[in-house]
C-alpha positions as a printed NumPy array, in Angstrom:
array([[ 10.691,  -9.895,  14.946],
       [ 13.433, -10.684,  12.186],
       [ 14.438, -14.22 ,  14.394],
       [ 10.585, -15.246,  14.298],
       [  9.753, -13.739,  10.323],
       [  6.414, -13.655,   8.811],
       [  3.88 , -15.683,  10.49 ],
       [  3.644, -19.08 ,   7.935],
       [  3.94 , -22.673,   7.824],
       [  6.124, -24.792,   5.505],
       [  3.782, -27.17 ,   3.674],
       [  4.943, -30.295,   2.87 ],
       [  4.033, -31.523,  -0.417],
       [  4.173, -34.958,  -2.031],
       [  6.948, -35.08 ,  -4.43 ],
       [  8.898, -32.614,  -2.551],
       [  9.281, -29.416,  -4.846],
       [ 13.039, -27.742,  -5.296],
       [ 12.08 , -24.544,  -2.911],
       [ 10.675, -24.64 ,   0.064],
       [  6.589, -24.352,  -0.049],
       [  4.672, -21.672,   2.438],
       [  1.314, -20.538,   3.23 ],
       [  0.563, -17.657,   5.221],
       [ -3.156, -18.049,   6.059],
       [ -5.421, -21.049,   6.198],
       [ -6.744, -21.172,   2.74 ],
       [ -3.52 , -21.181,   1.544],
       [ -2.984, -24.444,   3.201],
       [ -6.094, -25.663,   1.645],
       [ -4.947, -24.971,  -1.595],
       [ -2.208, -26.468,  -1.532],
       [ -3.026, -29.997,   0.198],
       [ -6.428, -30.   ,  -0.759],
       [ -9.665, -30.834,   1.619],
       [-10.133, -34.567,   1.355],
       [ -9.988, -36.518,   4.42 ],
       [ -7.071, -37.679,   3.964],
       [ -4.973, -34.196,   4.251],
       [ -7.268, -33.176,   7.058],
       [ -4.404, -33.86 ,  10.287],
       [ -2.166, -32.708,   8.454],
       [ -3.657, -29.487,   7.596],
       [ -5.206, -29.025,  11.123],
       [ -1.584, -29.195,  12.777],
       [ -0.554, -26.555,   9.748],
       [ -3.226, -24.636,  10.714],
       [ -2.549, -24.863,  14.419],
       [  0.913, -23.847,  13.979],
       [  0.022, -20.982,  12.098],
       [ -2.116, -19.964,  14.442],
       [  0.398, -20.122,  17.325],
       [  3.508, -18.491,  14.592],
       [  0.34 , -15.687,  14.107],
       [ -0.335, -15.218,  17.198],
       [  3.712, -14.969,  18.529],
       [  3.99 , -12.488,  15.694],
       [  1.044, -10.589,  17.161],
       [  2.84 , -10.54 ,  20.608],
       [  6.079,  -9.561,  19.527],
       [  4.576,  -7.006,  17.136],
       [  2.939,  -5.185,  20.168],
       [  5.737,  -5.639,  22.484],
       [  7.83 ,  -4.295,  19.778],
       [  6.373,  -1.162,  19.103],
       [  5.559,  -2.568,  15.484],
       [  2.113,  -2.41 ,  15.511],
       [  2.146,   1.569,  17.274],
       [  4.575,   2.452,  14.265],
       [  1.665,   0.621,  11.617],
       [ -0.579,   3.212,  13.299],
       [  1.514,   6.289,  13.235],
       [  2.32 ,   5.622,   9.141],
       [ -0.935,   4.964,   8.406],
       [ -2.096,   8.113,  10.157],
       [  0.253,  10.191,   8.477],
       [ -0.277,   8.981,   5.509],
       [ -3.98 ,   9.552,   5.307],
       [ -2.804,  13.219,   6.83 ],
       [ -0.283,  13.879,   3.845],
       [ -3.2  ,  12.565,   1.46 ],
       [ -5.672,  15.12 ,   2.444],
       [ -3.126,  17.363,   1.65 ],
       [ -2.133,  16.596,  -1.709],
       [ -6.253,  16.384,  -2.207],
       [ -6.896,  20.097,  -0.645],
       [ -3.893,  21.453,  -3.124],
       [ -4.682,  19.931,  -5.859],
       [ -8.184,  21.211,  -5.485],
       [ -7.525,  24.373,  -4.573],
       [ -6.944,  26.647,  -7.528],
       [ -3.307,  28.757,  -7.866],
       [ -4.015,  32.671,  -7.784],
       [ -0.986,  33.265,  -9.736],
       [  2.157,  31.376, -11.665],
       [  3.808,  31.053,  -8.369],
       [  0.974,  29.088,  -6.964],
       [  1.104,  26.906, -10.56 ],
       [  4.597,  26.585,  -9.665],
       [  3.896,  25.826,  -5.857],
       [  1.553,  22.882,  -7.052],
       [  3.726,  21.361,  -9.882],
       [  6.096,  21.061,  -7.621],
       [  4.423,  19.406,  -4.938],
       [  3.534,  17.021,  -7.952],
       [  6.999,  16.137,  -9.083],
       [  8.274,  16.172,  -5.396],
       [  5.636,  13.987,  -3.857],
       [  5.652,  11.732,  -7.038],
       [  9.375,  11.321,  -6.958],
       [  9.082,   9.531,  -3.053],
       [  6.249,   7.231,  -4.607],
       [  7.163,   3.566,  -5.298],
       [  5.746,   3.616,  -8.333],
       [  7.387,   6.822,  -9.012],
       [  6.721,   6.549, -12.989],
       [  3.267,   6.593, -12.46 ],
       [  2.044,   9.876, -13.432],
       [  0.167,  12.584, -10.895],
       [ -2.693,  13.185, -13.271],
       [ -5.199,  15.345, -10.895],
       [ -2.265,  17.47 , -10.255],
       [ -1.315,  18.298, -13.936],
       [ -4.569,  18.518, -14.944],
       [ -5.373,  20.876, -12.257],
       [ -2.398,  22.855, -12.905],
       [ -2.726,  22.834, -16.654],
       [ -5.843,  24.626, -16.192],
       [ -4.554,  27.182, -13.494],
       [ -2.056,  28.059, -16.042],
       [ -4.646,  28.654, -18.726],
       [ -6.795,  30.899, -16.509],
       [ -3.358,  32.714, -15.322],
       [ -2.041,  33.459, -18.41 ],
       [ -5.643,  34.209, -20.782],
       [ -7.868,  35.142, -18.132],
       [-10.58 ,  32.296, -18.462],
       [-10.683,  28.866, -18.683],
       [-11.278,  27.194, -21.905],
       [-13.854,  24.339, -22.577],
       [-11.859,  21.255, -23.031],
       [ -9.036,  22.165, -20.1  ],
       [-10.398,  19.331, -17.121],
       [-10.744,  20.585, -14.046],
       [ -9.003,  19.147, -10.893]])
């Protein structure tokens, strides 16, 4: 996979820019070259190579156990999802189970990418578990998860 890289074509363009130019689908191509007659062999061949650099990358991807990983993450990480949904919907019984969900919240949120984004359904939700735990009863303007 890493001696083929992502399936795109260099485009030439007319002057020749300081970095190389690429396009990675066939609009791209368009874009860049236009759709006058005048481009059109030159983006068909662009087009045609992309095709055959998309579909190599398709081949090695299965033969490489690529795509069957894709599948796996993606599964798991629709699994882990309904998850943090179910506990941050389900309401804590006690300040343990406040505890138990703020710190899925800061845990989970911590392995995010965008880890300074903040878990809102999760505070919320456990903002208003620790009102009900500690007076007995929610109050009016606590959200609920």
């Amino acid at each position: 996979m890493a001696s083929i890289g992502p399936p795109r074509v260099e485009v030439p363009l007319d002057p020749p820019p300081s970095q190389p130019v690429y396009a990675s689908d066939a609009r791209a191509i368009d874009r860049l070259l236009g759709t006058d007659l005048v481009s059109h062999p030159l983006r068909d061949r662009l087009k045609q190579d992309l095709a055959a650099t998309q579909a190599r990358w398709e081949r090695e991807s299965a033969t490489s156990g690529l795509n069957a990983a894709k599948a796996e993450e993606a599964a798991a990480s629709q699994r882990a999802e309904a998850v943090l949904e179910r506990a941050a919907a389900t309401p804590a019984r006690s300040l343990v189970g406040v505890l138990a969900k703020l710190t899925i919240a800061a845990e989970w949120g911590s392995r995010e990418p965008d880890h300074d984004a903040q878990p809102w359904p999760f505070l919320h939700g456990a903002l208003a578990d620790l009102v009900s735990a500690v007076t007995g009863a929610r109050t009016i303007d606590t959200p609920t998860p």
